[in-house]
Structures are given as C-alpha cells and as structure tokens.
C-alpha positions in Angstrom: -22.8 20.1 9.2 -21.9 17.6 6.1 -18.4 18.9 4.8 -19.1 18.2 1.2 -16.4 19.9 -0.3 -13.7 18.2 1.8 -15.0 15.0 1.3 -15.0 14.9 -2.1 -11.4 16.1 -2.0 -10.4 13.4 0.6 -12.8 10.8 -0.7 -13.5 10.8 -4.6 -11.3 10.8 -7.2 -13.3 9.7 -9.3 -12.4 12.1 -12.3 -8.9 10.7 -12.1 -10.0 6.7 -13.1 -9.2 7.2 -16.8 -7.2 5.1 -19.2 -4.8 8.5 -19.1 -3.6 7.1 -16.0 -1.8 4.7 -15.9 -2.6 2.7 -12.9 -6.3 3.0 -13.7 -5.4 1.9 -17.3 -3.2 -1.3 -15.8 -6.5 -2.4 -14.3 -8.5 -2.2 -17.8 -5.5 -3.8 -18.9 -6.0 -6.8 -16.5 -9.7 -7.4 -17.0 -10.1 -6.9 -20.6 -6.7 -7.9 -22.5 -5.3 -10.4 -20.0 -8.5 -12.1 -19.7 -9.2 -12.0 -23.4 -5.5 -13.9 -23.7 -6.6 -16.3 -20.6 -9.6 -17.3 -22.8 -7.8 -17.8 -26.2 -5.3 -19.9 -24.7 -2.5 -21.2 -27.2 -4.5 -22.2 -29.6 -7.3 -19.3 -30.1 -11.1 -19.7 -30.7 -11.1 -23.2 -31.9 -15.0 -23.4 -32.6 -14.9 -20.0 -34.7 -11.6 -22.0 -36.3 -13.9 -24.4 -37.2 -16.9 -22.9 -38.1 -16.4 -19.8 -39.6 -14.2 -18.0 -42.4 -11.5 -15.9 -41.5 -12.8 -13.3 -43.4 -16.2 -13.0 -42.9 -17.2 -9.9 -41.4 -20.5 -9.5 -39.7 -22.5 -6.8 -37.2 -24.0 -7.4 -33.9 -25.6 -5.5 -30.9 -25.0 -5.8 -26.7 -28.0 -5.9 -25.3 -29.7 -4.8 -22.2 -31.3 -7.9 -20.6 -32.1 -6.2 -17.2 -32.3 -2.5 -16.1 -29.8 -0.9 -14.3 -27.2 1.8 -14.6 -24.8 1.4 -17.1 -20.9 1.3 -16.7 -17.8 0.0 -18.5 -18.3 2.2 -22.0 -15.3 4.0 -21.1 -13.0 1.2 -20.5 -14.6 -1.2 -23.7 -13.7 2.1 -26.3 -10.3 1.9 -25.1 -10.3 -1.6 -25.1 -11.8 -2.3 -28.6 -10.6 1.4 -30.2 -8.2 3.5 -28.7 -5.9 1.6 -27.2 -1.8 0.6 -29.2 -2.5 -2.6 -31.6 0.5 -3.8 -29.7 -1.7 -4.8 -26.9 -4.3 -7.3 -28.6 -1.7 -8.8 -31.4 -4.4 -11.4 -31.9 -7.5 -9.1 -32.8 -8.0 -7.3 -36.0 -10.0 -3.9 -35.6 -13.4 -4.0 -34.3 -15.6 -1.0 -34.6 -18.1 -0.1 -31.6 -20.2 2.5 -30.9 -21.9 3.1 -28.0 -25.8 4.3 -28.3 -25.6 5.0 -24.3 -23.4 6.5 -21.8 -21.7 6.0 -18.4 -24.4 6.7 -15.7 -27.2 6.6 -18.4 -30.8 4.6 -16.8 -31.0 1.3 -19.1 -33.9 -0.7 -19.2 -34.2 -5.0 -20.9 -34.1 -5.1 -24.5 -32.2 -1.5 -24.8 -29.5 -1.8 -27.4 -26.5 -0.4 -25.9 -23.6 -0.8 -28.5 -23.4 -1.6 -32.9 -20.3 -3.6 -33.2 -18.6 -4.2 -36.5 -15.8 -6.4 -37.7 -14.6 -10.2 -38.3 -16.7 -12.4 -37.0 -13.9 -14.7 -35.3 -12.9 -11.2 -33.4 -16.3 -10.2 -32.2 -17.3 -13.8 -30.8 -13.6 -13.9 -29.5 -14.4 -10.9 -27.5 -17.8 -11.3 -26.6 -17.4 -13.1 -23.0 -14.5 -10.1 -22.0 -16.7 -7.3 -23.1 -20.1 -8.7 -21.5 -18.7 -9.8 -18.1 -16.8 -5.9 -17.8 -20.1 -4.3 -18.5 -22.2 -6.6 -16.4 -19.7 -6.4 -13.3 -19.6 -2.5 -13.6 -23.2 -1.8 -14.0 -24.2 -4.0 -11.5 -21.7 -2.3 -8.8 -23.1 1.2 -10.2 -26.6 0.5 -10.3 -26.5 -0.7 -6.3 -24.2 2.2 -5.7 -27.1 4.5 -7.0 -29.8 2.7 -4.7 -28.0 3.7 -2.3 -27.2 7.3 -3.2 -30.6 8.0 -4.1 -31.7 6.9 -0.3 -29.1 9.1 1.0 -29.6 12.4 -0.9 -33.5 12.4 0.1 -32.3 12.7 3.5 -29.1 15.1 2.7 -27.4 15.7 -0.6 -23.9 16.0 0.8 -23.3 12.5 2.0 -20.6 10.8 0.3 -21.3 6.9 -0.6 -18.2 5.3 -0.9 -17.1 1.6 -1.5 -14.6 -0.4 0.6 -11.3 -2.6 -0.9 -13.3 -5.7 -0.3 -13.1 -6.5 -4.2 -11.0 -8.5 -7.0 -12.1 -5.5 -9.3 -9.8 -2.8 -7.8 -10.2 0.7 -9.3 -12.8 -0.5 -11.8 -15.6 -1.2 -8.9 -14.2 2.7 -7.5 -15.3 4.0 -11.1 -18.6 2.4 -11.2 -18.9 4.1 -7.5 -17.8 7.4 -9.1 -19.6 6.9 -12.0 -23.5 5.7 -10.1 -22.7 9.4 -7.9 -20.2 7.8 -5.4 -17.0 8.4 -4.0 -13.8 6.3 -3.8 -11.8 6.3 -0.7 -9.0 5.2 -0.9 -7.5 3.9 -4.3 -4.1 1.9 -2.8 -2.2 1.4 -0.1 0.2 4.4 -1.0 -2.7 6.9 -1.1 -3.5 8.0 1.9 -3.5 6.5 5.5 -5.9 4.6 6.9 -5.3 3.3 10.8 -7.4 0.2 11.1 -7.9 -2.6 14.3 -4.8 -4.1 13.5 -2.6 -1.4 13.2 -4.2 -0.3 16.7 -3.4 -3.6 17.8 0.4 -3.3 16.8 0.4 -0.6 19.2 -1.4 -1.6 22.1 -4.7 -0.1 21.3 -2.9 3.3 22.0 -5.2 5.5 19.9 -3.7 8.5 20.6 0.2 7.4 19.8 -0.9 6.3 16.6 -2.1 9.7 15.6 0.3 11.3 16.5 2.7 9.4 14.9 0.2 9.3 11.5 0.7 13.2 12.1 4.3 12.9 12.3 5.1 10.9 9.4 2.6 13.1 7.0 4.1 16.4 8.1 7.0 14.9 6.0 5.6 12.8 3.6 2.8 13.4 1.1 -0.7 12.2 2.6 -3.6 13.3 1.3 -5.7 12.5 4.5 -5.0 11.0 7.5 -7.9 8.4 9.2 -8.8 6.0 11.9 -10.9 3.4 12.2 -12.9 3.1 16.0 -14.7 0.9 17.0 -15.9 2.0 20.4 -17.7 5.9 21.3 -14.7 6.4 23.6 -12.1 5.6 21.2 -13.7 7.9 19.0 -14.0 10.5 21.5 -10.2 9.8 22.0 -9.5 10.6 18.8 -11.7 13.4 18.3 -9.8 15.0 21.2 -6.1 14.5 19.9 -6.9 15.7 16.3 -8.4 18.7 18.0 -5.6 19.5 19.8 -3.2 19.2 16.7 -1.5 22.6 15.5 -0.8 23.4 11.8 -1.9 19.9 10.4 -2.3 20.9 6.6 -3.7 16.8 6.5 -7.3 16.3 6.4 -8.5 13.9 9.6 -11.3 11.7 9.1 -12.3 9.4 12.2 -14.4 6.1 10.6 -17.2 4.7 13.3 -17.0 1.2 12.3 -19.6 -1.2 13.3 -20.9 1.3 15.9 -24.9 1.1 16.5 -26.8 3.9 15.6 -27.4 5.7 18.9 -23.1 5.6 19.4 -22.5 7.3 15.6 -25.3 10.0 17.0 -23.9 10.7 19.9 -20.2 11.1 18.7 -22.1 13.6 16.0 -23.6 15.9 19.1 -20.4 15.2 21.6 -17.9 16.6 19.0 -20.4 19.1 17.5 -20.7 20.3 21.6 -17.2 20.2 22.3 -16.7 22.7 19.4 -14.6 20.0 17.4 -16.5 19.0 14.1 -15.0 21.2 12.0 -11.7 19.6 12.8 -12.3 16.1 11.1 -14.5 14.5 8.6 -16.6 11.7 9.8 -17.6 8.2 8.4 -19.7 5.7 9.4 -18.8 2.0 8.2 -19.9 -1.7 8.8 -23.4 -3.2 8.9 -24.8 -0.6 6.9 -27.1 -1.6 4.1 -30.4 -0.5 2.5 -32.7 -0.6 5.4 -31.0 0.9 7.7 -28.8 4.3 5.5 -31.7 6.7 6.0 -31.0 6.4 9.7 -27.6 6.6 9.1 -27.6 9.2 6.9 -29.9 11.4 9.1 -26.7 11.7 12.0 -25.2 14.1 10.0 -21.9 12.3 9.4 -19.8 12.9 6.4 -19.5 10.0 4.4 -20.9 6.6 4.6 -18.6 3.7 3.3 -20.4 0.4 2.5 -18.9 -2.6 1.5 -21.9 -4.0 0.0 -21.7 -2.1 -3.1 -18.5 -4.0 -4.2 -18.3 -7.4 -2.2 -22.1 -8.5 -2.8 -23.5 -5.9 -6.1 -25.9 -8.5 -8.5 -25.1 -8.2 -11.8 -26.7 -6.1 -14.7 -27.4 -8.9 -18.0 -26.2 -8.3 -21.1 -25.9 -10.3 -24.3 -24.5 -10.2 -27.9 -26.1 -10.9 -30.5 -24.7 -11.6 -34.4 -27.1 -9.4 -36.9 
C-alpha cells in the first residue's frame, strides 16, 4: 500500500520554495540578479547605450514558442516587482503581468506576460528572464510526463527529482510545481546513506542505521534513508528498521539501480514479513519513460528520477518589443 501521506511529508516541500524563504529566495537571487550583473558587466548594455534613448519607454510580450508547462512566474514577479530596489541598483521599474500561471498547459504563439518600462531595462533583462522560464518549464513539463504516466497506474506515487543539477531549489519547484515532489532540499535536511557512506563503513548496513538512528534521536531529522543497491542489502535494512523501538524518524530504504523483478520482490518480501508499514520505499536509477509504468505498478512509494533535472529539454520563449 502507497503511503501518500508520509511521502509527501518526507518527500515534498514544495509549498515551502517561496521567495519568503530565504534560502529559496538566495537561489532566485543567484539566477536572476547575479546573472543579470554577470551580463551587464562594468560597463552595462553597450548596444542599447548606443542605440536607444534613455528614456524611451516601450511594451513588449514573452512568448510561447513551444508547448509545455509553464514555470518561473513566481520567481520573475519577485524578480522584476516585489523584490527591495536595493537589489538591481542598475534597473529602473519594469511592470509585468503575467496572463498565465505556474502549472498552467501553454501552447506556441501563447502570450504569456505584457511587460512595460524603459526600453534599455527590458532588453537588459530579456536573456535573465527568458533563460529562467525556459529552464523551469522545461524541468516541469518532463516532470509532468512523467507524473501523468505514474498516476494512470496509481495516484499516490511520488515523482521526485535527484541533486544532479546546477539549478538547486529552483529545478525542486518546477518538480513541485509539474505535481512532483522534492526530496531532499540540502545536505542539512534530512539524511540520506548513499554507496559511499556504506563504503566508509565497510558495507556494514546495519551499523550505519543504527548509528543514523542514534544521531537523529538527538538531532532534528526529518527522515532517515538508505540507498541499496542489492535485494539483500535491502532485506538487511528492512530487517533493522523493523526491529527499531520508538523511532519518531520516518525510514525510507531507496532500491537504486535494482531491475525490476528485485524492486518487486523486496515489495512482497517486506509486505510478507509484516514490515511495509515500517518504511517508505523508493525506487531510483535507470528509470525513465519507458519503463515507470512497470515501475510504478510494484507498489513502491516514490520513484526518484534524475532525468527530470540533469537531461529536461527546454520550453522556447521569446521577447518581443511592441
């Protein structure tokens, strides 16, 4: 039985990848202001310098060039609108508004946004704000291919992305935002015992939950997992978690790069041993969109796919001066 509720605890925060927090807002920060002082350099926008009055003031659109499912509307309006004037000394304002949402279907030649202000400031952000959306829809309109092949088969699986990104938190909110989860959002947020830290301790799996199980008895953990390669590793695993008294740490045991007929029969030999309400479970590595039904149909938790971040095509946008 899919453990929906749990999952989503352990496995999506989602609703928490707003600019009112602050590490979420340090990664807007990074890909939208940073970058937009990377591109002006020292000396600013030398071809608007040249070519156009400072004062001129003009409109333009963003526009769809490919369909997809939109993301990034959240992060521009705070980027362009709501954010301290302290943080883009070198723009004046620039008013946007957004004619489609965050998860909305978009199809080619949809307008998505009216933008109004100087013309130097618009072209000076163009390249920032078109290379945000496009990175973000693309991640959230392969996250939803995979979701939507998932929830024919069972509407309580969990899609969620891996850290195999230079996009952080933002790729974790186009998961959230496409119907996925995020795992993990740092280091510090929950613990995750992967092949190497097994190999630090001698492929001993269960030492290392039970020291996992020490350390977040005293220390705040929001779930406690561990990556297995093998069925008997798993099995291991499954066996010392169940045996664990007053654990108020959610366990989650990943299958990584298991073939199919191992992730089923951990499903059935934990269901049979009377253990799968003890741990979530995930499955992980070499899953992609011919092969998640199958997945999917084991009755595992959540399915993590590093796909969806590392490898996600792009969704085309352009700007265009009215």
């Amino acid at each position: 039985m899919v453990n929906i509720n749990l999952a989503n605890k352990t496995h999506n925060l989602g609703a928490q990848l707003t600019p009112k927090n602050p590490i979420y807002k340090q990664w807007i920060f990074r890909y939208t202001f940073l970058e937009l002082e990377k591109d002006l350099g020292e000396r600013g926008d030398i071809t608007s310098q040249a070519l156009i009055d400072l004062k001129a003031i003009c409109k333009a659109e963003i526009i769809a060039k490919s369909n997809g499912i939109l993301c990034g509307v959240n992060e521009i309006k705070y980027f362009l609108t709501q954010s301290p004037k302290e943080f883009k000394p070198r723009l004046n304002k620039i008013n946007i508004e957004f004619l489609k949402k965050d998860g909305d279907i978009i199809h080619a030649s949809d307008v998505i946004a009216n933008l109004h202000g100087t013309a130097r400031d618009i072209l000076a952000v163009e390249r920032v704000i078109l290379n945000l959306l496009q990175r973000m829809s693309g991640v959230a309109t392969i996250t939803r291919k995979f979701v939507d092949v998932c929830h024919k088969i069972s509407p309580n699986i969990l899609i969620t992305p891996t850290r195999k990104t230079l996009w952080g938190l933002l790729d974790k909110r186009a998961v959230f935002v496409a119907g996925g989860g995020t795992h993990r959002l740092g280091l510090d947020d929950a613990i995750l015992i992967k092949d190497n830290h097994l190999a630090l301790y001698g492929g001993n799996v269960l030492m290392a939950i039970r020291k996992a199980f020490e350390f977040a008895s005293k220390n705040k953990t929001r779930f406690i997992e561990i990556e297995t390669d093998r069925l008997k590793d798993a099995m291991t695993a499954a066996l010392t978690i169940g045996k664990l008294k007053g654990s108020k740490t959610p366990f989650v045991i990943m299958l990584d790069n298991m073939k199919l007929v191992d992730v089923e029969a951990f499903v059935l030999g934990v269901t049979d041993r009377g253990l799968r309400k003890a741990f979530l479970i995930e499955a992980s590595g070499g899953i992609n969109l011919e092969n998640i039904a199958e997945y999917a149909k084991t009755g595992v938790d959540i399915i993590s796919v590093g796909a969806i971040t590392h490898s996600a095509p792009i969704v085309d946008f352009s700007l265009q001066i009215n």
